[in-house]
MOPAC internal coordinates of N, CA, C and O (Angstrom, degrees):
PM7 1SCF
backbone

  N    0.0000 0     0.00 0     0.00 0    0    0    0
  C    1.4398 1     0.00 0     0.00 0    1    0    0
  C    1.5221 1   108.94 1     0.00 0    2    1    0
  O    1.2310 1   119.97 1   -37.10 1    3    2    1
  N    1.3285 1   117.67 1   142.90 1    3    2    1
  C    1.4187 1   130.27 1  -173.94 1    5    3    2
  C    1.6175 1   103.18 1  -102.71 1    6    5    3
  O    1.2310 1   128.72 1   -97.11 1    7    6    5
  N    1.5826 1   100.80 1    82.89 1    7    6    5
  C    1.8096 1    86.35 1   179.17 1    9    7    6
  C    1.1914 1   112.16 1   -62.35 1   10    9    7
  O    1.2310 1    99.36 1   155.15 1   11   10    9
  N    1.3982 1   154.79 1   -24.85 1   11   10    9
  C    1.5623 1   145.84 1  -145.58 1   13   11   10
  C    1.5558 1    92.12 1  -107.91 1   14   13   11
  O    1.2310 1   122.96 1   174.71 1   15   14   13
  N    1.4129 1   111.94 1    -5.29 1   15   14   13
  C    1.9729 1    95.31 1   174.57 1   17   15   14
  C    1.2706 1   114.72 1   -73.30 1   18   17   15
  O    1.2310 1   116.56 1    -2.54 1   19   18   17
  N    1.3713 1   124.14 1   177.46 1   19   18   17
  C    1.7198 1   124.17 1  -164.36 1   21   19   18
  C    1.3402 1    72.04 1  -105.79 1   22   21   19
  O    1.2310 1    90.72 1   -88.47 1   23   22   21
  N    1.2183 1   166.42 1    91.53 1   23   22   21
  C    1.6497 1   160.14 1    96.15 1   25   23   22
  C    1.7362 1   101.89 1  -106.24 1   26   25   23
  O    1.2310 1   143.11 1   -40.22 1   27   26   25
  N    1.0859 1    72.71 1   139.78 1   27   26   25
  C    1.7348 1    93.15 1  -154.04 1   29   27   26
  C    2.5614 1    87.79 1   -76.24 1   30   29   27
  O    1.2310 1   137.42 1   -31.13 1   31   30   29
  N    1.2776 1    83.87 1   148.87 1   31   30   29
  C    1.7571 1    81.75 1  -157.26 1   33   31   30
  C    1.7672 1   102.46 1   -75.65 1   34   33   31
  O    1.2310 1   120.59 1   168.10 1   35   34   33
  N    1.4240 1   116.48 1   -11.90 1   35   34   33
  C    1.2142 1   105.13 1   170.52 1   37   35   34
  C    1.9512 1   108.55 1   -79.75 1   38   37   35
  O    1.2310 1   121.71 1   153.83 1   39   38   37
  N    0.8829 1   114.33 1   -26.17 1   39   38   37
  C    1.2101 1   128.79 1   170.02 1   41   39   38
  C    2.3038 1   118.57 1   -51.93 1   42   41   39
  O    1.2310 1   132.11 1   137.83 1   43   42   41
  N    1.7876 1    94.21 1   -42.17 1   43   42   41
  C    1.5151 1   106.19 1   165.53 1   45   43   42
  C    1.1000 1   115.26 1   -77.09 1   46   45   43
  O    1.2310 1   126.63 1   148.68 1   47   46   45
  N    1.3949 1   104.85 1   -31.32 1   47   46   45
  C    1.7225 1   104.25 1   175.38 1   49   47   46
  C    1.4300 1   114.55 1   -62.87 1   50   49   47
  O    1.2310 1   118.75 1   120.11 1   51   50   49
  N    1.5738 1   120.00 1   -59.89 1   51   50   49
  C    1.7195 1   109.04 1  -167.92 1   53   51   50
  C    1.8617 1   102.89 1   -71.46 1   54   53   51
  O    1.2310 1   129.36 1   176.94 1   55   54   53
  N    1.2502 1    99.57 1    -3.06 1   55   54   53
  C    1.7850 1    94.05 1  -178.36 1   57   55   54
  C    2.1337 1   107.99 1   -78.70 1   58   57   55
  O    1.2310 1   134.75 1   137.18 1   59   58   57
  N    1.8059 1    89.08 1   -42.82 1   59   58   57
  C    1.3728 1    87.89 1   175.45 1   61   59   58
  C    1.9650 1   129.11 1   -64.96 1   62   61   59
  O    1.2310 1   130.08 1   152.15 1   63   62   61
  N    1.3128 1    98.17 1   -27.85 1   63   62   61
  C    1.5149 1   120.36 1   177.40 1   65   63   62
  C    1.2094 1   118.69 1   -79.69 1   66   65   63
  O    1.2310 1   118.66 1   163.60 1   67   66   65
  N    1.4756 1   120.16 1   -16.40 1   67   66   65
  C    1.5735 1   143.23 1   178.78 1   69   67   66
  C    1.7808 1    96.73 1   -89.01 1   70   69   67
  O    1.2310 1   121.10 1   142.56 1   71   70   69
  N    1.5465 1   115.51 1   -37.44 1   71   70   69
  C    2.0053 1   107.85 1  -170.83 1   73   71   70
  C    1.4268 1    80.70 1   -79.19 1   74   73   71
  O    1.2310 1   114.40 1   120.97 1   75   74   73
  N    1.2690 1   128.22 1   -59.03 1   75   74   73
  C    1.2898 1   121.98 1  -159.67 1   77   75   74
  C    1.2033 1   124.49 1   -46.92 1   78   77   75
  O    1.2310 1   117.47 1   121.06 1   79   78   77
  N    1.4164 1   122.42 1   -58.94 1   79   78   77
  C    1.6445 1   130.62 1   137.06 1   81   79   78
  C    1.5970 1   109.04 1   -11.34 1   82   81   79
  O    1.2310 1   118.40 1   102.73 1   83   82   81
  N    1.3643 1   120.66 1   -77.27 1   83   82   81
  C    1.5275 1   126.42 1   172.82 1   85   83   82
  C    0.9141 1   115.83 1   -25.17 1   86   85   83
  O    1.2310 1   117.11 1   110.03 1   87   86   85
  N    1.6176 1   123.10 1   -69.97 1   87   86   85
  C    1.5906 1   125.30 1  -135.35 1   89   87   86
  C    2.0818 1    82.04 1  -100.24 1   90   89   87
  O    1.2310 1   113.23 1  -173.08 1   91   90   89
  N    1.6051 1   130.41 1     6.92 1   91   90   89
  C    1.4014 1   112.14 1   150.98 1   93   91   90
  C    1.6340 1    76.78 1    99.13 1   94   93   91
  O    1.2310 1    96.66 1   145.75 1   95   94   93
  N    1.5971 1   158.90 1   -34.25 1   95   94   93
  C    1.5709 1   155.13 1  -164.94 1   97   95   94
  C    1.5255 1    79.59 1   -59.35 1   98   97   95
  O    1.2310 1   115.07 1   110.55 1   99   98   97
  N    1.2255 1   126.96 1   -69.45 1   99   98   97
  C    1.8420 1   117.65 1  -164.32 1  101   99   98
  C    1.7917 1   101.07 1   -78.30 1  102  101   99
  O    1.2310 1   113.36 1   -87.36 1  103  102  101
  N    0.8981 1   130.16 1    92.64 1  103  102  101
  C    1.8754 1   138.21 1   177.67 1  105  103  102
  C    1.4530 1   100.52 1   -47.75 1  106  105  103
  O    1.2310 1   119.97 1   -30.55 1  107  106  105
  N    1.9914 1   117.67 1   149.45 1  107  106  105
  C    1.3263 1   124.67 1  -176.86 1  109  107  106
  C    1.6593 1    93.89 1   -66.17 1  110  109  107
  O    1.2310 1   112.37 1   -29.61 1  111  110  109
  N    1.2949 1   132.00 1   150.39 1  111  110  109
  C    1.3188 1   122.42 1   174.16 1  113  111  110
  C    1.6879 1   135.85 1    92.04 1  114  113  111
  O    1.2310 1   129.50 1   173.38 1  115  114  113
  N    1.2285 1    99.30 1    -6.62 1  115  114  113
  C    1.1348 1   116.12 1  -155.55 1  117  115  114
  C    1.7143 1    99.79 1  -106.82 1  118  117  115
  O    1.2310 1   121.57 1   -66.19 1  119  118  117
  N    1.6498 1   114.61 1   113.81 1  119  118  117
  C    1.4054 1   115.11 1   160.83 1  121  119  118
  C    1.4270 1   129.89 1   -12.48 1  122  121  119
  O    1.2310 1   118.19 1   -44.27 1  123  122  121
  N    1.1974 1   121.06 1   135.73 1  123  122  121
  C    1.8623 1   101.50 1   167.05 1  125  123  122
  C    1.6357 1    83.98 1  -116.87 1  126  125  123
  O    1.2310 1   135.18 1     2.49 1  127  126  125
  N    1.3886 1    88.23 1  -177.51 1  127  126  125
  C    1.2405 1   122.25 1   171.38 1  129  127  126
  C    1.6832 1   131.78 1   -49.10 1  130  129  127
  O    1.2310 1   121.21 1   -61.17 1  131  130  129
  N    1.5788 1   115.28 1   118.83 1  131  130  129
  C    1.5178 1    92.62 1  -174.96 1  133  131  130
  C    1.7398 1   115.91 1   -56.45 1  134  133  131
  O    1.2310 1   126.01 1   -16.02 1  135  134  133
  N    1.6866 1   106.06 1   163.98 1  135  134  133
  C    1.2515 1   105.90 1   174.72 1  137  135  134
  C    1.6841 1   123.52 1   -54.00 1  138  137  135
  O    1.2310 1   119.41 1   146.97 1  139  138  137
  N    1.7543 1   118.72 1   -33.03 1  139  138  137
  C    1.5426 1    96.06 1   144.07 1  141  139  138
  C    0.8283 1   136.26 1   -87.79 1  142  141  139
  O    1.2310 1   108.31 1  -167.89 1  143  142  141
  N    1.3408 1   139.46 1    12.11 1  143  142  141
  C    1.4327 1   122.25 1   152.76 1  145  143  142
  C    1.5258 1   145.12 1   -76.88 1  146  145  143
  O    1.2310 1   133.29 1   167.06 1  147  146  145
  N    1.7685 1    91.93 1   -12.94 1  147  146  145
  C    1.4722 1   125.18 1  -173.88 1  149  147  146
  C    1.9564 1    98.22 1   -75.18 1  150  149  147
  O    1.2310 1   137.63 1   144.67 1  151  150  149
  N    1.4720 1    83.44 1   -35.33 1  151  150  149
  C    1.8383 1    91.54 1  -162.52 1  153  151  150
  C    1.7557 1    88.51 1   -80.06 1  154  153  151
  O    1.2310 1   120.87 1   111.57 1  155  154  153
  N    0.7392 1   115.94 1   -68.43 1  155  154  153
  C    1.7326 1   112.50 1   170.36 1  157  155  154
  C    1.7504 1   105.70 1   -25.98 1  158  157  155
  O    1.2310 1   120.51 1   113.80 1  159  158  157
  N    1.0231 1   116.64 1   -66.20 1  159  158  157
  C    1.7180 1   102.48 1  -155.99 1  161  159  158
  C    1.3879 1    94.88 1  -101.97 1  162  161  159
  O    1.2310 1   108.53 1  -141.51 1  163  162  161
  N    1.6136 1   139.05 1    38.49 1  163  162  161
  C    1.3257 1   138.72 1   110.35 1  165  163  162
  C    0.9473 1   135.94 1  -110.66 1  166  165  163
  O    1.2310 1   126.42 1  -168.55 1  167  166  165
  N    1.5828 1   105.26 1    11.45 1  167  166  165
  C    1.4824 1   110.81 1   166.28 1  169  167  166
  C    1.5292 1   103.39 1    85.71 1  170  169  167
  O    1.2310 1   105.81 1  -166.47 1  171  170  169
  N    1.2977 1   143.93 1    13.53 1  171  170  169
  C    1.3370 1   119.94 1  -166.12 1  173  171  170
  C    1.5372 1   104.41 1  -141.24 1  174  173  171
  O    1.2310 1   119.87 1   -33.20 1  175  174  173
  N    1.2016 1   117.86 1   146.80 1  175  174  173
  C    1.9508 1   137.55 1  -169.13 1  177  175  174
  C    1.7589 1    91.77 1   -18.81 1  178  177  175
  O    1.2310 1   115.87 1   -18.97 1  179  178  177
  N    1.2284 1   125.44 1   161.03 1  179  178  177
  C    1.6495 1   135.68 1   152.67 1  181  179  178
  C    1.3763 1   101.77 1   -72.30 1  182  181  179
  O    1.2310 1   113.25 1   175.84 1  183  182  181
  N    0.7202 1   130.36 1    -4.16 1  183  182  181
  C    2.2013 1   122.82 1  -168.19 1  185  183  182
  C    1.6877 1    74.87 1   -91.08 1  186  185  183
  O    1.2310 1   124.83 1   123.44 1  187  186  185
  N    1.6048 1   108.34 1   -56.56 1  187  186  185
  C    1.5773 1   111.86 1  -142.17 1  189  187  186
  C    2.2873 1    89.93 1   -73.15 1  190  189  187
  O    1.2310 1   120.44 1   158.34 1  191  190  189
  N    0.9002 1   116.75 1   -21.66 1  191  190  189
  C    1.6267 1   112.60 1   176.92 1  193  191  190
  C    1.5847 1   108.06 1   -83.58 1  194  193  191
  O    1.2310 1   123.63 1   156.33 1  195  194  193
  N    1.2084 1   110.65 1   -23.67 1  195  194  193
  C    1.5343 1   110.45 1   174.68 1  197  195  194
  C    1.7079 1   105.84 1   -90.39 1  198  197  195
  O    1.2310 1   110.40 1   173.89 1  199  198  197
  N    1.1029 1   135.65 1    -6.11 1  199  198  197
  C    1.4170 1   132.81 1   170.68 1  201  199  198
  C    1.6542 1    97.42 1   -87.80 1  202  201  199
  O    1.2310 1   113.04 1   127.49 1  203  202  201
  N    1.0717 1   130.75 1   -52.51 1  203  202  201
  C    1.7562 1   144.81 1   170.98 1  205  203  202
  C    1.8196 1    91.28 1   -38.05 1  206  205  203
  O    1.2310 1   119.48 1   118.12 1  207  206  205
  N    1.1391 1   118.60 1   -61.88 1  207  206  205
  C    1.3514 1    93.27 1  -174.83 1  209  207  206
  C    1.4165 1   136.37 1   -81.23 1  210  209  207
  O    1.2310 1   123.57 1   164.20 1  211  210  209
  N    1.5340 1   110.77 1   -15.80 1  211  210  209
  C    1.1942 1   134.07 1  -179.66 1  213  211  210
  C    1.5373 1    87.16 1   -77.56 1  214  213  211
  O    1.2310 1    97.94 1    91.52 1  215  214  213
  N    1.2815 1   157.00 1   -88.48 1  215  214  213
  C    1.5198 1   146.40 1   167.09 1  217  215  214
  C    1.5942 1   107.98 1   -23.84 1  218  217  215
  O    1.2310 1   120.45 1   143.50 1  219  218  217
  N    1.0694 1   116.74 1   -36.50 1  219  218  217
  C    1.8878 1   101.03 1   153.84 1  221  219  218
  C    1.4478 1   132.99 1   -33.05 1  222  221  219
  O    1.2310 1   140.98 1   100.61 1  223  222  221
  N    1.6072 1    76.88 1   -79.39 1  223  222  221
  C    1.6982 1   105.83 1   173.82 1  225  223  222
  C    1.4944 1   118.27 1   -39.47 1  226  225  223
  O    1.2310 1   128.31 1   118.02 1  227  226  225
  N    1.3638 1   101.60 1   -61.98 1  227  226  225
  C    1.8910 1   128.80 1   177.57 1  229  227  226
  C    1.8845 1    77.22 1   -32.84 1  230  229  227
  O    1.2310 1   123.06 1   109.77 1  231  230  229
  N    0.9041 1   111.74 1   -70.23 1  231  230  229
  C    1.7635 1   109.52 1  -144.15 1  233  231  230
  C    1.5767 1    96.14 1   -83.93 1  234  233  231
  O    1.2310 1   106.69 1  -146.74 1  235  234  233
  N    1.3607 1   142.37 1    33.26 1  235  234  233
  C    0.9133 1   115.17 1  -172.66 1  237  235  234
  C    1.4064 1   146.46 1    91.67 1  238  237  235
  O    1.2310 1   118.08 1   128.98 1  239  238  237
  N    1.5062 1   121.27 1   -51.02 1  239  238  237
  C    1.2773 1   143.15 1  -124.80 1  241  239  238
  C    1.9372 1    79.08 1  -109.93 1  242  241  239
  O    1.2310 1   120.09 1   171.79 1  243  242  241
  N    0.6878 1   117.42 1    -8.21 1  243  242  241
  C    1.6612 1   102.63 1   178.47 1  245  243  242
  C    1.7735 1   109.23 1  -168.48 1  246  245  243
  O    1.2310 1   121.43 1   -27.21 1  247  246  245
  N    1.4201 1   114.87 1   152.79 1  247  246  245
  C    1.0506 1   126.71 1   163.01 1  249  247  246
  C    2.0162 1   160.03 1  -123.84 1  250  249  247
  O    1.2310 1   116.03 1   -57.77 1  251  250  249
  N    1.0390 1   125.14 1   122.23 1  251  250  249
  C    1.5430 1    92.59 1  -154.45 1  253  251  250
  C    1.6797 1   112.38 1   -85.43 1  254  253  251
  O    1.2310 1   116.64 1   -12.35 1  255  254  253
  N    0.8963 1   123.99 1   167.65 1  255  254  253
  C    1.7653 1   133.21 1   140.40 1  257  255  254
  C    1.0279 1   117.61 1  -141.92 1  258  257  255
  O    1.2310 1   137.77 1   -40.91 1  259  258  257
  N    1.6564 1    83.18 1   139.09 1  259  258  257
  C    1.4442 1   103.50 1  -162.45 1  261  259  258
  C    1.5685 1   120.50 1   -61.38 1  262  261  259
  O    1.2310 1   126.94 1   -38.13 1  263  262  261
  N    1.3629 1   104.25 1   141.87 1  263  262  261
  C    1.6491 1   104.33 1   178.30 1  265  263  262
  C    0.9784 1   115.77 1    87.87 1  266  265  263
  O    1.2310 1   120.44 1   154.01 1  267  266  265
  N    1.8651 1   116.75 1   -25.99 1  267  266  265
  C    1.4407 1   120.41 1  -172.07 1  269  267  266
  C    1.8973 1   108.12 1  -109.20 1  270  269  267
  O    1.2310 1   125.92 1   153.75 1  271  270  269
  N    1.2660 1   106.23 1   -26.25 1  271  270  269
  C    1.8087 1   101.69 1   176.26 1  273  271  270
  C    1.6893 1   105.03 1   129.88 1  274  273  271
  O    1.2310 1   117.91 1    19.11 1  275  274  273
  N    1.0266 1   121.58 1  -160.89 1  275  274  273
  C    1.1051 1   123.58 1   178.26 1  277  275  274
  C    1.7183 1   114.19 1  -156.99 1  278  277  275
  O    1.2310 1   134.01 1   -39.83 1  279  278  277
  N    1.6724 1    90.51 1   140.17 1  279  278  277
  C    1.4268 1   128.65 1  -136.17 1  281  279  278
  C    1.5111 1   109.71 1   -93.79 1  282  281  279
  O    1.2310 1   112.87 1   -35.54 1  283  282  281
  N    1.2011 1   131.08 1   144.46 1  283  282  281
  C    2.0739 1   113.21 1   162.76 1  285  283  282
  C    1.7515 1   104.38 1   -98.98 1  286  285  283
  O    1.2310 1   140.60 1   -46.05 1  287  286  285
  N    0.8921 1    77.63 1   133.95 1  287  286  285
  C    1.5821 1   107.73 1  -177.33 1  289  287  286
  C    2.2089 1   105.06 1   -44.96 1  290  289  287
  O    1.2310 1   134.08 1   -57.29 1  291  290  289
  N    1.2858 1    90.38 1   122.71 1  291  290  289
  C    1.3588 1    90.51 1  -179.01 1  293  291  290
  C    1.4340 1   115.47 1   -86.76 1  294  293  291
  O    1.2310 1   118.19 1   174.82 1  295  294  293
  N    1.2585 1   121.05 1    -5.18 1  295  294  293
  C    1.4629 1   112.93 1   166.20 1  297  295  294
  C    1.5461 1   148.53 1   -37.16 1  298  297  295
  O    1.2310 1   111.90 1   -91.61 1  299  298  297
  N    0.7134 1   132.88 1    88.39 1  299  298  297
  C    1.7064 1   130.98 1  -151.94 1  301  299  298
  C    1.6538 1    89.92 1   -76.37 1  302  301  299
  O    1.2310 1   107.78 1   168.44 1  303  302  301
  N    0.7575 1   140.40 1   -11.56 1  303  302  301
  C    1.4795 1   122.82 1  -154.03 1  305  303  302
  C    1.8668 1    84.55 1  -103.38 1  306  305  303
  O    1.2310 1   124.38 1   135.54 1  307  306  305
  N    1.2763 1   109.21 1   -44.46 1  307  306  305
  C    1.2137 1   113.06 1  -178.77 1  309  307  306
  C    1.6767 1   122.61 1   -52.73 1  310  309  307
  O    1.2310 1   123.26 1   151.38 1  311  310  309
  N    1.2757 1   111.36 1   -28.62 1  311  310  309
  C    1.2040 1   139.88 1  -159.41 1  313  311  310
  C    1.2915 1   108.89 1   -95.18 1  314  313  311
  O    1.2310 1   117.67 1   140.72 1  315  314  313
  N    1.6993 1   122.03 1   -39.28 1  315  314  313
  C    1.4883 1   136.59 1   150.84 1  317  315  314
  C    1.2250 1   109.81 1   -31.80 1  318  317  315
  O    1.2310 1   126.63 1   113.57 1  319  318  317
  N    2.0197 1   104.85 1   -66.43 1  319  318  317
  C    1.1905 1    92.86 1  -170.05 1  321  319  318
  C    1.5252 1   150.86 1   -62.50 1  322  321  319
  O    1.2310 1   136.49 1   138.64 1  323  322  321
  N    1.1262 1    85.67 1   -41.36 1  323  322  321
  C    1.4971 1   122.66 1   165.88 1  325  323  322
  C    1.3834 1   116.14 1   -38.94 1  326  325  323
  O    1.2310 1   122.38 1   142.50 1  327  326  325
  N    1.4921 1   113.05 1   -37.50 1  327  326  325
  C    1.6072 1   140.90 1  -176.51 1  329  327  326
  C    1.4795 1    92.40 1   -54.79 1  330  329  327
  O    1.2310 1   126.71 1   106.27 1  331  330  329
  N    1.7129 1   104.70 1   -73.73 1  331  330  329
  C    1.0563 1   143.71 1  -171.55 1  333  331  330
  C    1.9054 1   109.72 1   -44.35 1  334  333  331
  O    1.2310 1   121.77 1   136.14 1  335  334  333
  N    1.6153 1   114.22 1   -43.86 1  335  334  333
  C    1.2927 1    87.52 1  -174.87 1  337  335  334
  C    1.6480 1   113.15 1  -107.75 1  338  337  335
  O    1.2310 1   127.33 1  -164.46 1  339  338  337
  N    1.3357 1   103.50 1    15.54 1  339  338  337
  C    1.5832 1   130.60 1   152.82 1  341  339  338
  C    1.0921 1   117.25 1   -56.86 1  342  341  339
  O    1.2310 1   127.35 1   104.71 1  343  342  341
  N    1.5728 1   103.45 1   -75.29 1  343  342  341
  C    1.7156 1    75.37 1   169.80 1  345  343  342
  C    1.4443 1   137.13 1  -113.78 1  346  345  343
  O    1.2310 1   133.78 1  -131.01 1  347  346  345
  N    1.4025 1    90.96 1    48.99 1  347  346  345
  C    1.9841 1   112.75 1   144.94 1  349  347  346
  C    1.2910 1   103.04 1   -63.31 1  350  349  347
  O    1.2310 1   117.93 1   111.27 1  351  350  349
  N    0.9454 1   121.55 1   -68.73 1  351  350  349
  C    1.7840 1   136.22 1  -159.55 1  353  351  350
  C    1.7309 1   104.79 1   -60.68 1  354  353  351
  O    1.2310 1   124.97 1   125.50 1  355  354  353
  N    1.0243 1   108.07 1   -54.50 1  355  354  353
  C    1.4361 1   114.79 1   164.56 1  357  355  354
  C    1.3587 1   113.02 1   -38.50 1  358  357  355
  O    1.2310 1   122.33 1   105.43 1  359  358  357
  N    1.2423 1   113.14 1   -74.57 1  359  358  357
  C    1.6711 1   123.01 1  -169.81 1  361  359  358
  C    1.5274 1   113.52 1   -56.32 1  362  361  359
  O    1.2310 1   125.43 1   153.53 1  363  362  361
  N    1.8423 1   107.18 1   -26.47 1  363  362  361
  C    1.3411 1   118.07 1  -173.09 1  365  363  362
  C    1.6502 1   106.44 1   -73.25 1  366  365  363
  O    1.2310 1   135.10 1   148.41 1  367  366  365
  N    1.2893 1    88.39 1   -31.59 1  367  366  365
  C    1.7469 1    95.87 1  -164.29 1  369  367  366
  C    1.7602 1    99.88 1  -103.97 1  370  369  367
  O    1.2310 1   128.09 1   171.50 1  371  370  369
  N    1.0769 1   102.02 1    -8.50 1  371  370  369
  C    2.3461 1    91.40 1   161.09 1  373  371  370
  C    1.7867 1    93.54 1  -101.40 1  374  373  371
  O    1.2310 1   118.96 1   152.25 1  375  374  373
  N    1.2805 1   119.59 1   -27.75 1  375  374  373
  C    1.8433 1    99.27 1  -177.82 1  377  375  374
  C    1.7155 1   100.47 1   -55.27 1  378  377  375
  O    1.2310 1   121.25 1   119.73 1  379  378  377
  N    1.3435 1   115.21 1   -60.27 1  379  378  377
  C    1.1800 1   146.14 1  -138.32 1  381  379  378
  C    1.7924 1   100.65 1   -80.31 1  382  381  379
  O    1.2310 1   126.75 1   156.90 1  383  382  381
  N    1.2633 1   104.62 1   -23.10 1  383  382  381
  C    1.5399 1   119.96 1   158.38 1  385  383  382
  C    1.3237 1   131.59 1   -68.54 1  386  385  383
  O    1.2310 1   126.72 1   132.07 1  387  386  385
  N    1.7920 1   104.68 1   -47.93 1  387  386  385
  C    1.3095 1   112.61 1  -170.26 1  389  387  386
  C    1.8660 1   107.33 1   -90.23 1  390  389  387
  O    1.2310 1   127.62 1   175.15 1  391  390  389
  N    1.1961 1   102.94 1    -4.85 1  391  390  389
  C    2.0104 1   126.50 1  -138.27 1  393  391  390
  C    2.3013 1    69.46 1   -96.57 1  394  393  391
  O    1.2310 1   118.90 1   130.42 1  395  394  393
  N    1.9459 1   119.69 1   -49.58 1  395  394  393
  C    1.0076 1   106.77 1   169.88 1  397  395  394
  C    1.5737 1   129.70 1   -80.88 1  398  397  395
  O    1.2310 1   128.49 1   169.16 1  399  398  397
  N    1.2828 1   101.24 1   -10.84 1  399  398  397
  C    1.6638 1   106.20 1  -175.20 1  401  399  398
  C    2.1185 1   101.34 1   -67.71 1  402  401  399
  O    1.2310 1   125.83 1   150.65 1  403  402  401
  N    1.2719 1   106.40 1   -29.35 1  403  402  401
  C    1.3238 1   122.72 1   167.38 1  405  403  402
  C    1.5746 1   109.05 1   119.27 1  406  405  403
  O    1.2310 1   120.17 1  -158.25 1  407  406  405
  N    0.7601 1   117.28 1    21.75 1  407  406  405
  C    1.8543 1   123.58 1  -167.49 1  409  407  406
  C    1.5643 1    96.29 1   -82.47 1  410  409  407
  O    1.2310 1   106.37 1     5.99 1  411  410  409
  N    1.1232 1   142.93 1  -174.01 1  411  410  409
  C    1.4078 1   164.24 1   163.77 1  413  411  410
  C    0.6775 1   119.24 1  -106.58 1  414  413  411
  O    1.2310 1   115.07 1    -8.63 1  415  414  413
  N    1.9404 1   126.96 1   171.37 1  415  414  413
  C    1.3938 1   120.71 1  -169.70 1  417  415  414
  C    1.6419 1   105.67 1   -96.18 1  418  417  415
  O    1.2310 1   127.23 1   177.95 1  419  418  417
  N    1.3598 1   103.70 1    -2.05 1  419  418  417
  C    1.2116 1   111.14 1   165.39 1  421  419  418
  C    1.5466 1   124.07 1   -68.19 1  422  421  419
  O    1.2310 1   127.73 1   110.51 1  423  422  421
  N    1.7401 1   102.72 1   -69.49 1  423  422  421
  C    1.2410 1   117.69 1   165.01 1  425  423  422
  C    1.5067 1   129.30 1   -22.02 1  426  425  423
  O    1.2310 1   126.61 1   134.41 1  427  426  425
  N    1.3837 1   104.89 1   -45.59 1  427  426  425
  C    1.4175 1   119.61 1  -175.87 1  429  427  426
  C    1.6900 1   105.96 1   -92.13 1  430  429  427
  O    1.2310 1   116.71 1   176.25 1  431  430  429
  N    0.6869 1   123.86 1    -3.75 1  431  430  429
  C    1.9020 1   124.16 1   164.25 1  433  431  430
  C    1.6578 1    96.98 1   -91.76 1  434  433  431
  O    1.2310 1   126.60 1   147.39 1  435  434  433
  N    1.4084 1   104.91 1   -32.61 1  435  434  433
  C    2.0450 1    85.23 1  -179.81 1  437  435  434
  C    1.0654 1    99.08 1   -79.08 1  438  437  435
  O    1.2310 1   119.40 1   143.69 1  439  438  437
  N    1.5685 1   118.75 1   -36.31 1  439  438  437
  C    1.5023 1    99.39 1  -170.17 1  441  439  438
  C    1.8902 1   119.36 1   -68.99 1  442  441  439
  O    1.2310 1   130.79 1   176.12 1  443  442  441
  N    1.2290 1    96.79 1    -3.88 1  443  442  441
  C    1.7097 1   108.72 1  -174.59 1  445  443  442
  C    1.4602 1   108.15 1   -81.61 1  446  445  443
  O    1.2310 1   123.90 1   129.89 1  447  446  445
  N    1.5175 1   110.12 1   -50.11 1  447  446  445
  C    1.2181 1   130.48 1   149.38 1  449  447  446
  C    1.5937 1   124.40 1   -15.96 1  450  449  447
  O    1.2310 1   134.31 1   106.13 1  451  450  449
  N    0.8616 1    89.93 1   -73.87 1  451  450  449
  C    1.7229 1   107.02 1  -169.15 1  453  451  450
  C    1.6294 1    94.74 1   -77.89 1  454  453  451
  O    1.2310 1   111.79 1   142.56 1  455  454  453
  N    1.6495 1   133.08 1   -37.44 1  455  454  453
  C    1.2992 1   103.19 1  -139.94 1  457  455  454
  C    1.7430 1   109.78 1   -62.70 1  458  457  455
  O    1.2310 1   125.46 1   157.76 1  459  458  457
  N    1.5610 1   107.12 1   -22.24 1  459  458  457
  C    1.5117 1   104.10 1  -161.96 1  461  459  458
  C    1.7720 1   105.67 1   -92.88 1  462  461  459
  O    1.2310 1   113.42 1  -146.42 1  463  462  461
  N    1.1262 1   130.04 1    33.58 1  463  462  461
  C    1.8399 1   161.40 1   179.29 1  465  463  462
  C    1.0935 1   100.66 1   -85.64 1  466  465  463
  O    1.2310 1   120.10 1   180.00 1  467  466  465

């Protein structure tokens, strides 16, 4: 976590737990962490790990039962999407990078092109 960034750190947290989810390291189905343990291994208040999951939940991306913990959402379709508007934001924010570095929209497809050559 980047404390000195202007994104507020509960905010890095459900982003980091959301790639992890992504990239398949956190499995569909799979328990997370109680709310103190979450706050322990990011370092941040239990109020602030119990708001992280409740903004989970809000979106889908995970679920609790009671008594038993809380769950990631086995939805695949959900999980597509999510994929999907990831890397919008990505692509928005390397076009929108290179679009000021001064390159073209050309430029930047060769360079996309080529990078894996």
């Amino acid at each position: 976590m980047d404390y000195k960034a202007n994104t507020p750190i509960y905010l890095q947290v459900i982003d980091d737990i959301k790639r992890r989810i992504l990239t398949g390291e956190i499995k569909l189905g799979d328990k997370l962490p109680s709310t103190r343990e979450l706050a322990v291994q990011y370092t941040v208040n239990p109020n602030t790990a119990a708001r992280i999951y409740n903004e989970l939940e809000q979106c889908g991306l995970c679920y609790t039962k009671r008594g038993l913990g809380t769950f990631v959402s086995e939805d695949v379709h959900l999980i597509d999407t999510l994929k999907a508007e990831l890397s919008s934001e990505m692509i928005e924010t390397f076009v929108s990078g290179m679009t000021s570095l001064g390159f073209s929209k050309d430029e930047i497809i060769n360079l996309i092109k080529n990078y894996h050559e």
